[in-house]
N, C-alpha and C positions, 0 to 999 in steps of 0.2 A: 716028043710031046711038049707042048709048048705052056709054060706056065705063066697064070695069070696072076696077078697083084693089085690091091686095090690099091686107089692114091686118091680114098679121100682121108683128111687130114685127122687126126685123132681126139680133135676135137667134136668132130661136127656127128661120129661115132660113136661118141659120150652122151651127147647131145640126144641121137637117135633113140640109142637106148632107155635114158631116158623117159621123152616122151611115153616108148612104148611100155614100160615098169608099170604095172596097173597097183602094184603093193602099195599101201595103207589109203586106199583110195575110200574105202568104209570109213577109215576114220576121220578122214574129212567130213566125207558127207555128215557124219554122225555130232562131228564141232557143231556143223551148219543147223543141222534138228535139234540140238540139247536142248538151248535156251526157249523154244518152243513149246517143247515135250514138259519139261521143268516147270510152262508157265500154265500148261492144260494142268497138269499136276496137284499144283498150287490151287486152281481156281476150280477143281474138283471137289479138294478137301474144307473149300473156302465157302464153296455153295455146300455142300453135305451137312457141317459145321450149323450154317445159316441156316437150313431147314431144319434140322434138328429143331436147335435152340426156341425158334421160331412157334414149332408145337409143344414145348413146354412153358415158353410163354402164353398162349393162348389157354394150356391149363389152369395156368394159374390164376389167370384171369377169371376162367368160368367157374373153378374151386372157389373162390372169393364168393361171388355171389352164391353159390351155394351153400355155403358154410354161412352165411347170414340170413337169408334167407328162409333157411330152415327152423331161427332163432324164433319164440313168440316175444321175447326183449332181449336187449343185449345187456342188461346190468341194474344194478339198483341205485347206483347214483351215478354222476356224469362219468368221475374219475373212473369208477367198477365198470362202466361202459366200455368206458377208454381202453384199459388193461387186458377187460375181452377181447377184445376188436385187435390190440396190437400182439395176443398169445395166437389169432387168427390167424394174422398176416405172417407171423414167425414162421408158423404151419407151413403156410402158401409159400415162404420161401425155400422150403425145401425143394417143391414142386423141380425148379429151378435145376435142381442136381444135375449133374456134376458142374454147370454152368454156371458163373457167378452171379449170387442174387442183388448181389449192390446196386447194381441198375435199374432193381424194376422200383418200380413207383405206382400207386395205385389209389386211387380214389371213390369211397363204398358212400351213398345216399338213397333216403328213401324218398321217392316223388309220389304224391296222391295226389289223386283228382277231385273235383269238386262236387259236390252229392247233386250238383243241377247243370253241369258241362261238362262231360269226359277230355274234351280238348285242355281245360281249364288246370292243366297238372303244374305243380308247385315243390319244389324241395321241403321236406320238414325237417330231416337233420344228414347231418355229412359227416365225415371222416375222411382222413388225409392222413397216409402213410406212405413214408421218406420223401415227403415235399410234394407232393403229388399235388395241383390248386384241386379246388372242389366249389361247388356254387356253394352260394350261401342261403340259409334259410328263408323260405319264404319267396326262395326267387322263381322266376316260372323258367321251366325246363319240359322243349319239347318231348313227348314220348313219340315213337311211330302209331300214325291209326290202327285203331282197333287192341292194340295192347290191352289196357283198362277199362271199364264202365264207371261210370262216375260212383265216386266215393271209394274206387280200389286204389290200390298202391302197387308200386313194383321197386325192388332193389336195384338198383345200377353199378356197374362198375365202369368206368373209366380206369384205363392203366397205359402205362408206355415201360419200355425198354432201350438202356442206350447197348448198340450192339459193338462190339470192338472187333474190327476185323483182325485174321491173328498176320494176314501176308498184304494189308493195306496197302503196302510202297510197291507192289511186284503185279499186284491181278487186276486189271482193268474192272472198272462198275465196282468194288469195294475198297474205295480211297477216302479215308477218314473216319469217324465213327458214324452209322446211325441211329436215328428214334426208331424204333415201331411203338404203334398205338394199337390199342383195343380197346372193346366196347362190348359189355352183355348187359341182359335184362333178367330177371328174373319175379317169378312170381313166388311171394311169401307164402310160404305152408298154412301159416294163420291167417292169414289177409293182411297182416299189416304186422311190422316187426317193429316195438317200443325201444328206441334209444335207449331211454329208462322206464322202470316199468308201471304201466300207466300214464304212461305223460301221453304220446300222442295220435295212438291208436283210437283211443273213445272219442277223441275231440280233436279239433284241429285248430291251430291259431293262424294258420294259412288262408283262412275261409274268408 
C-alpha cells in the first residue's frame, strides 16, 4: 500500500485553518452593531423623556389660565395681587414633576375688547413669572376671530420651556438646549377677572 503525505508547508495549513475557524465571528459582528444599538437606545429614551415632559408642560400652561381664570379678582392691592398670582404659579410648578421646573417661564394678561369693535382687544393688566416679557397695558393684542364680542375679555397665557437634552453630544436632532413655547386662552368664569378688586372690570382706561 503505498502512502501518501502531504507537502504543503505548515504554514499555509495554519493559514487554511484559520480562514475556515468561524469562532467568535458573533462577536465581531456584535463590535460592528453596538454603537448602533446603543445610539437607537439613547435616542428612544431621549424622545420618550421629550414627550413626556412636553405634556406636562402644556399642563401647566392650561392649569395657569385656569386657575386665573376662575378668579372674580386676583387681590386687594397690587402687591396682594402679586403674592396670589406668584402662590399660583408655585402651584403650576409642581405640574412639572418629576421634571425640573426652573425652566418654565410664564406670562398670565387680561385682553378686552372694546364695547363698539370686538377686533379692537387691548391688555389691561399682565404678570410675568421667572422673566417671562409680557405686553404692557393698554397695548393692542391680537385675539383669534370670534374668541370675544365686544366688551368681553379673555385670560391668556403665554409660557416657554428650556428643554435640556440628557444624551445631547451622542443623538442626532437633540444637540444643545431647546425653548418650547405655548399659548392658551381662556374664558373668565365672571367675564372679567379684577387685577385688584374693582379697578378694571366696571371700567376700562383702555377704551
Amino acid at each position: 500500500m503505498r502512502n501518501v503525505t502531504s507537502t504543503a508547508a505548515p504554514g499555509s495549513r495554519c493559514l487554511a485553518r484559520f480562514w475556515a475557524n468561524a469562532q467568535g465571528a458573533a462577536a465581531v459582528e456584535f463590535a460592528y452593531l453596538a454603537p448602533f444599538l446603543l445610539l437607537m437606545l439613547l435616542g428612544t429614551i431621549e424622545l420618550g423623556r421629550a414627550i413626556n415632559m412636553d405634556r406636562h408642560f402644556t399642563m401647566a400652561t392650561a392649569m395657569t389660565g385656569d386657575l386665573v381664570a376662575r378668579e372674580e379678582w386676583l387681590g386687594t392691592s397690587d402687591s396682594n395681587a402679586k403674592a396670589n398670582l406668584d402662590a399660583m404659579m408655585n402651584a403650576v410648578g409642581h405640574v412639572m414633576h418629576p421634571y425640573d421646573a426652573s425652566g418654565l417661564k410664564l406670562a398670565v394678561f387680561s385682553v378686552r375688547a372694546s364695547t363698539t369693535n370686538a377686533k379692537n382687544t387691548k391688555v389691561e393688566w399682565s404678570y410675568s413669572f421667572n422673566g417671562k416679557s409680557v405686553p404692557t397695558k393698554c397695548q393692542s393684542y391680537t385675539l383669534p376671530d370670534g374668541l370675544i364680542d365686544k366688551g368681553g375679555s379673555a385670560i391668556v397665557v403665554e409660557s416657554s420651556y428650556l428643554f435640556k437634552p440628557l444624551f445631547a453630544d451622542f443623538v442626532p436632532g437633540f444637540s444643545g438646549n431647546m425653548t418650547w413655547t405655548d399659548k392658551s386662552f381662556h374664558s373668565p368664569r365672571n367675564s372679567c377677572v379684577d387685577y385688584v378688586k374693582g379697578d378694571n372690570c366696571s371700567s376700562s382706561d383702555c377704551d
